[in-house]
N, C-alpha and C positions, 0 to 999 in steps of 0.2 A: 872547319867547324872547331870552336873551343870546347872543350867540354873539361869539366875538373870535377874530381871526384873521391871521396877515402872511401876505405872499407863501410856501404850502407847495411847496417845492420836491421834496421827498419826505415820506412818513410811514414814518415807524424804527419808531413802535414805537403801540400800540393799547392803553388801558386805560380798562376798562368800571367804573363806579364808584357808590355810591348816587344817583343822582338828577341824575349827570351822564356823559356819553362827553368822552373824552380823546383828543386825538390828537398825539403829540408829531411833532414835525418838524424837520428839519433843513434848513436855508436857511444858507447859507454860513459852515457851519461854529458857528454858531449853532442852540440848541433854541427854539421856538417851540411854544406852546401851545394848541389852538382847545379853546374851553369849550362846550359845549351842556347848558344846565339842563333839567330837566324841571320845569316848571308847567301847577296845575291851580288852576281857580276852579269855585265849585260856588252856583248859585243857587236859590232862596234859602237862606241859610246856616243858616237854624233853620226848624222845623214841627215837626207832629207823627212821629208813626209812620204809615208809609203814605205821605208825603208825597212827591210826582214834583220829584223837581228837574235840574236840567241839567247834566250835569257839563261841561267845558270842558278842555281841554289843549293844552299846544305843548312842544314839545322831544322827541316822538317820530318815530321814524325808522318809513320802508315799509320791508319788507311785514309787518314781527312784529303783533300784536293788542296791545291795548292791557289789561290787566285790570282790571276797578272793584270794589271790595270796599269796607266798609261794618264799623268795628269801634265799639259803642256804647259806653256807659258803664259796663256789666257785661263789656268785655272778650270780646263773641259778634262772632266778625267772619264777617259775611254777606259771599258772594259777590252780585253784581248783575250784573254783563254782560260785556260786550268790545266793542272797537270798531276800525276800522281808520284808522289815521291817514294823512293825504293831506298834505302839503307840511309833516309835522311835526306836522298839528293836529289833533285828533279832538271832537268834540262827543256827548255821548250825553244820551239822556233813562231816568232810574232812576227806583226805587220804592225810599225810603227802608223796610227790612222794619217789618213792621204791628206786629210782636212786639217791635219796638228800646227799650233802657229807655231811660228819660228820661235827659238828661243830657248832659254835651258827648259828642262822638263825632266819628268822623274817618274822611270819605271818599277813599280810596286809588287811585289808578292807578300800577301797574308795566307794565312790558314788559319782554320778554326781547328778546337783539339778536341780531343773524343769527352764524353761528358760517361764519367762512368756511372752514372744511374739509368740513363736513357739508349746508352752504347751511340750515341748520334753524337754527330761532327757539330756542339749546339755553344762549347767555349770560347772568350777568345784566346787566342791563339799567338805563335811567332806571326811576325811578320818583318820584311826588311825592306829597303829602296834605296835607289841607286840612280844616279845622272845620268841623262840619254838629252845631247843638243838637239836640238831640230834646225836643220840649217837652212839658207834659201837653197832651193834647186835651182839647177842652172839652166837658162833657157835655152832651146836650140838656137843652134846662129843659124842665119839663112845667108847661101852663098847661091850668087850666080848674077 
């Protein structure tokens, strides 16, 4: 996780952005900027269809859920789970879909951020993604 930051004296002003949150501040009379990325790693990064891998993240904020989705080479974007992130991090384990074509493909984590009027998960949010191959399986040999 990036994160940059000076002495915030107040936050002015709040803005939620692709794959990062923004927080402008004003520290004497000066704006100052903290950055928080959203990243994700995803292991292993190729298999077949079916394949269980792990997905990994940081730069999410409690208590929203995390979404994981799964869009293959034919453009079919599978949902896959959610998860709750704790100190910003969340870990899950997927099932890459059995039916996925071959081909690069890109596994996704978004979140939406808390909406402080309503206290609901209702902004967008970070979000990040990451390359996941789909490769062909290999067929059983028949021997005998």
């Amino acid at each position: 996780m990036r994160l940059r930051a000076t002495a915030i004296a107040r936050i002015t002003a709040l803005a939620v952005g692709a794959g990062s949150l923004q927080a402008l501040a004003s520290v004497s009379g000066r704006a100052h900027r903290a950055i928080r990325t959203a990243q994700i790693s995803v292991q292993p990064s190729s298999g077949p269809a079916g394949k269980h891998v792990t997905v990994t993240g940081s730069g999410f904020a409690f208590p929203c859920r995390v979404y994981i989705s799964f869009t293959d080479a034919g453009d079919v974007v599978t949902f896959l789970g959610s998860a709750s992130p704790s100190g910003g991090a969340f870990q899950a384990r997927e099932v890459i879909p059995p039916t996925a074509a071959v081909g690069r493909g890109r596994v996704s984590a978004h979140q939406n951020s808390m909406n402080p009027a309503t206290h609901l998960c209702s902004y967008p949010g970070p979000s990040a993604k990451r390359r996941f191959t789909v490769t062909a399986s290999r067929a059983p040999s028949l021997s005998g």
